[in-house]
N, C-alpha and C positions, 0 to 999 in steps of 0.2 A: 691642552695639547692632545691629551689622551679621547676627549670627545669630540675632538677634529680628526682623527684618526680614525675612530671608532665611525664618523658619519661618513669618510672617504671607502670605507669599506663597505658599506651598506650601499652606498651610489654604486659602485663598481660593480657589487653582486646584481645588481638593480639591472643596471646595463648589460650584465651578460644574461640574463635569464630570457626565458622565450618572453614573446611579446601576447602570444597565445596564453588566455587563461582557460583555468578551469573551469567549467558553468555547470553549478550545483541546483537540480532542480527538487520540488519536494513531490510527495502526493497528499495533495490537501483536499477531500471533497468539497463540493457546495456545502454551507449552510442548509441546514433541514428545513425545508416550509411545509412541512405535512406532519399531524400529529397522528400515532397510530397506536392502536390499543397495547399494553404492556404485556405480553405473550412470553416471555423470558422470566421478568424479576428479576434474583439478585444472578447473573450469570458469568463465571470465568473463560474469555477468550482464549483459546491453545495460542502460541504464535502459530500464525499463519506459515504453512507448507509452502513454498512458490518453486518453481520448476528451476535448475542452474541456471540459468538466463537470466531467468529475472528476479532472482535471489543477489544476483553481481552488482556490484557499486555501478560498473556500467551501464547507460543505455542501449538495450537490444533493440532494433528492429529489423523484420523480414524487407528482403531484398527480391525486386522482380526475378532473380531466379531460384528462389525459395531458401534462399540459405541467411541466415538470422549474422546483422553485424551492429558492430560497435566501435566507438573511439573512447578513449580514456581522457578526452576533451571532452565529455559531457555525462556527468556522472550523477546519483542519487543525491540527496545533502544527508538522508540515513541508510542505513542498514535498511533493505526493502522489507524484509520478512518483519522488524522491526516496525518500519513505516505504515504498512499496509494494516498490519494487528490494531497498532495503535488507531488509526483512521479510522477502522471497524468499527471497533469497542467505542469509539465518541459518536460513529454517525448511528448506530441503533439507538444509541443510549438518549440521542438526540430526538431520533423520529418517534420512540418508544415510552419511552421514561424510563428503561427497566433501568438497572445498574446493569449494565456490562464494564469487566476491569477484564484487561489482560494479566496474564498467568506474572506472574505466580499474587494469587491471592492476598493481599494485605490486612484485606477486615481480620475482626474476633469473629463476627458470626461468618459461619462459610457458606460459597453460594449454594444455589439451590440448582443450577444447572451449568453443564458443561457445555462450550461450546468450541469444536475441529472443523477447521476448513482445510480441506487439502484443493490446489490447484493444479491444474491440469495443465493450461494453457492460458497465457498474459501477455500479449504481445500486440506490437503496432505490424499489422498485415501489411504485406504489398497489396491488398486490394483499398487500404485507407481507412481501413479498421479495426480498432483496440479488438481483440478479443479476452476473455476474460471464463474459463470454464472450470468444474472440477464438482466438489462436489462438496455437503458440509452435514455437521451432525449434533444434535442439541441431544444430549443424555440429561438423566436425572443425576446429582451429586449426593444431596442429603434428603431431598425430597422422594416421594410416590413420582412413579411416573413411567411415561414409554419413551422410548428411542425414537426420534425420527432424523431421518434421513433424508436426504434431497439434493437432487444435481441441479446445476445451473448453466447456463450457456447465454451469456450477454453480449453482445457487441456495440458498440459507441462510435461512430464515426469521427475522424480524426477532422479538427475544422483548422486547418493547415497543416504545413507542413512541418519536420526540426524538431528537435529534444522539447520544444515550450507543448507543443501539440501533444506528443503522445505525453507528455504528463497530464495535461488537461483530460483529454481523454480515458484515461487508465485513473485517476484520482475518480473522475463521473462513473467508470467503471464500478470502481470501490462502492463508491455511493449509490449504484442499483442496487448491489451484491447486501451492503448495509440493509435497506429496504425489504428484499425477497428474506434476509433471514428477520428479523423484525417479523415479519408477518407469518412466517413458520411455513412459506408458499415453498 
């Protein structure tokens, strides 16, 4: 009686709840098909900076009158700043060989270089495309070594329209960004 009851309640909540789901999308780049010289070694990722917008479980996009929206019907499946770190640190590590791990460091030996990305700008444009800017910084840790510094400015055209789109876009986003730090360009 008591698990006839208990599944009359479950029906009931069933039936009153929206008919409207959530749709959780992720940023997953491509698969790497290009090997590239290991220019990093062993390197720890900062979490990635991302601008409020697009730090938000929400998806943002610009609107033809420049003002940036959102529904709560269509959200990240993680924490972006989380998401996108993570994305990073496997697509270099991918194109590279080096070791890149995001922070906080786990090995005994520690890295040999640091690496910050701070973002500028991450958004699906009203003109149909991801933009993606800001700027990033490979320090030395334990090693000899110089600073370098480098801005980036990528765009990716969105190939439809709707939350599926700008993740696609914005994930291929990631995966140039992987790429230009990879090569220290």
């Amino acid at each position: 009686m008591t698990r006839l009851l208990l599944l009359a309640t479950v029906a009931a909540l069933a039936a009153c709840s929206n008919p409207e789901k959530t749709a959780r999308y992720t940023i997953d780049p491509p698969a790497a098909t290009q090997r590239l010289p290991d220019r990093l070694g062993m390197a720890e990722l900062r979490e990635v900076s991302l601008p409020q917008y697009a730090s938000g479980q929400e998806i943002a996009w610009q609107g033809a009158d420049g003002a940036l929206h959102s529904t709560p019907k269509t959200i990240w499946a993680d924490d972006p700043p989380r998401a996108v770190t993570l994305a990073l640190a496997r697509q270099i590590s991918a194109l590279s060989g080096a070791r890149v791990i995001a922070e906080p460091w786990p090995l005994a030996d520690g890295p040999q270089r640091r690496i910050e990305v701070r973002v500028e700008q991450f958004m699906a444009q009203a003109d149909g495309v991801v933009r993606l800017t800001g700027s990033y910084y490979v320090t030395p840790a334990m090693a000899e070594g110089r600073d370098i510094v480098r801005r980036f400015d990528l765009s990716v055209p969105l190939a439809g329209e709707g939350p599926a789109a700008i993740a696609a876009a914005q994930s291929q986003a990631v995966a140039q960004l992987a790429e230009q730090i990879a090569r220290l360009d």
